[in-house]
C-alpha positions as CSV (number, residue, x, y, z in Angstrom):
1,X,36.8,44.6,-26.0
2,X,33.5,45.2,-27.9
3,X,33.0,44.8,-31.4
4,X,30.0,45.7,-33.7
5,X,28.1,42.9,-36.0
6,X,25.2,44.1,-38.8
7,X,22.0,42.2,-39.2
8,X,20.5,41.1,-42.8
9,X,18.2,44.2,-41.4
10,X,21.4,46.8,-41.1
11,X,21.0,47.2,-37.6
12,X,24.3,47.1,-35.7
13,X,24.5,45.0,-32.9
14,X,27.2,45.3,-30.4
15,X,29.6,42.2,-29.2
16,X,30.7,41.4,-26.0
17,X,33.8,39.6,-25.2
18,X,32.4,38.8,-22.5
19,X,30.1,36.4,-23.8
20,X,32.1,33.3,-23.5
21,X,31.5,33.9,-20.0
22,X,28.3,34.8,-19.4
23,X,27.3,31.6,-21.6
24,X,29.4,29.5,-19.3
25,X,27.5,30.3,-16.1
26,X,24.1,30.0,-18.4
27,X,24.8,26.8,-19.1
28,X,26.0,26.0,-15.5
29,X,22.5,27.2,-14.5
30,X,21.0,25.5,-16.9
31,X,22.2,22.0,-16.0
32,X,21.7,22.9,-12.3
33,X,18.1,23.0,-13.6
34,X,17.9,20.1,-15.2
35,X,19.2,18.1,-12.6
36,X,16.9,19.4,-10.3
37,X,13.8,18.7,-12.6
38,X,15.3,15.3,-12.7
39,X,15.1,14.9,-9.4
40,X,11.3,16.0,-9.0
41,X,10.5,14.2,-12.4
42,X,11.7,11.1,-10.3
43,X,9.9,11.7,-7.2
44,X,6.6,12.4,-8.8
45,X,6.9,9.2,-10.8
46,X,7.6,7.4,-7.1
47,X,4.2,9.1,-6.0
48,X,2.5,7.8,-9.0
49,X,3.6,4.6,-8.4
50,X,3.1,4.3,-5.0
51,X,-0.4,5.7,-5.8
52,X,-1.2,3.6,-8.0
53,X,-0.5,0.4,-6.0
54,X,-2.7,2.0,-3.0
55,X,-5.6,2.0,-5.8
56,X,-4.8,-1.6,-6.9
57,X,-4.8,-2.6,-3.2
58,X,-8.2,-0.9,-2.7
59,X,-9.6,-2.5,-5.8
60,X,-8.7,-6.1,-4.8
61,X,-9.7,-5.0,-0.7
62,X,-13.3,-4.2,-2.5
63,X,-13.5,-7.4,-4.4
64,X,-12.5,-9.3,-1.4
65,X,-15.7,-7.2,0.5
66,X,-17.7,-8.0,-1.9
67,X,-17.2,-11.8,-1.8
68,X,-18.0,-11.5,1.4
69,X,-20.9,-9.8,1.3
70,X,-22.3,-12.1,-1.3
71,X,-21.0,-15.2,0.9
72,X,-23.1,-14.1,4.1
73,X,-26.3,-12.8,2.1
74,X,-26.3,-16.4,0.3
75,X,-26.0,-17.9,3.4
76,X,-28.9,-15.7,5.2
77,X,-31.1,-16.5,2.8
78,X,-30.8,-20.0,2.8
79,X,-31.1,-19.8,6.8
80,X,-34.1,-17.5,6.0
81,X,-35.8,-20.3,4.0
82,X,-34.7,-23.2,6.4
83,X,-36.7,-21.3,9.2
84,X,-39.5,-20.2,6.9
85,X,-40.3,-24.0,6.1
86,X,-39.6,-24.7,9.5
87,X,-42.7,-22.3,10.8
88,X,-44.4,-23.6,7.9
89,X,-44.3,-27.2,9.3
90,X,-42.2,-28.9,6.6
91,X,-39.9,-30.7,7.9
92,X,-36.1,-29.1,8.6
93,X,-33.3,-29.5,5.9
94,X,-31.8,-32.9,6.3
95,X,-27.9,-33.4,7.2
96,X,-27.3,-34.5,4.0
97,X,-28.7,-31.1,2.1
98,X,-26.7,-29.2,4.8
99,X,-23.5,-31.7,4.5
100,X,-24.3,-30.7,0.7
101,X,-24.4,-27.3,1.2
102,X,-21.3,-27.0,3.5
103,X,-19.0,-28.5,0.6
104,X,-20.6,-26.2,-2.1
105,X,-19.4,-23.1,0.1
106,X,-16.0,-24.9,0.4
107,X,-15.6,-25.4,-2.9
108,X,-17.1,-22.0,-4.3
109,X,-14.7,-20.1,-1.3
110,X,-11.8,-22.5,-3.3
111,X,-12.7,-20.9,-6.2
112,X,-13.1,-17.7,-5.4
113,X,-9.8,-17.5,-4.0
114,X,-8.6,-19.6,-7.0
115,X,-10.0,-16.7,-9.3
116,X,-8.3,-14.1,-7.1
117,X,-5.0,-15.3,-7.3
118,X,-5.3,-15.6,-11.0
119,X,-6.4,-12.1,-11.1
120,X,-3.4,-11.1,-8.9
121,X,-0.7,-13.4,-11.1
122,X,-2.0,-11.2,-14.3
123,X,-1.8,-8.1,-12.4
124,X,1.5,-8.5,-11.4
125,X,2.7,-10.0,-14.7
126,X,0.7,-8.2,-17.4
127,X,1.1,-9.9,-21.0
128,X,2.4,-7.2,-23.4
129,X,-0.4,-7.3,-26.8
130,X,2.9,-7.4,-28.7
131,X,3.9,-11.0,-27.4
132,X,0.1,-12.4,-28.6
């Protein structure tokens, strides 16, 4: 059955009855397609998540590095000085300046792994601007 409908323009358009139909498996479709772009919406998100805690785990492996580097360079340079006054004919450090020394690099590898866990705690549990 067809039937005829006029625009404001006076053109005649034709109606199908079979439009009822044709809008049901358009609209089938089209939820088929949403769920699907559900679906990859979600698994990007998992990608960007998972990405983005690789990158947070690189950061902190960096930092770590770094502490490390900055540990060993301090320490070469204070053996660098002990055997440059040693050739110069002062005397060596005495136990007490290394005993000294030994606790400083305890206490400043305490703090730096003090600091780090800090760092960690905020990362985890970031404090919304709203609740300040």
């Amino acid at each position: 059955m067809m039937g005829v409908a006029r625009l404001e323009t006076g053109v005649a358009v034709p109606i199908m009855s079979t439009v009822p139909q044709d809008f049901e498996s358009l609209a089938h479709e089209h939820r088929a397609l949403l769920r699907h772009y559900g679906q990859v919406q979600t698994h990007c998100s998992r990608l960007v998540r998972a990405q983005a805690a690789e990158i947070e785990a690189l950061r902190m492996q960096v930092m770590h590095l770094r502490a490390a580097v900055i540990m060993r360079d301090t320490l070469l340079a204070w053996a660098r000085e002990d055997a440059a006054a040693l050739c110069a004919g002062d005397r060596a450090p005495s136990p007490s300046r290394q005993a000294a020394l030994v606790r400083r690099i305890g206490m400043l590898r305490m703090r730096l792994r003090g600091l780090m866990h800090r760092r960690t705690h905020w990362q985890r549990h970031p404090v919304s601007r709203t609740s300040i």
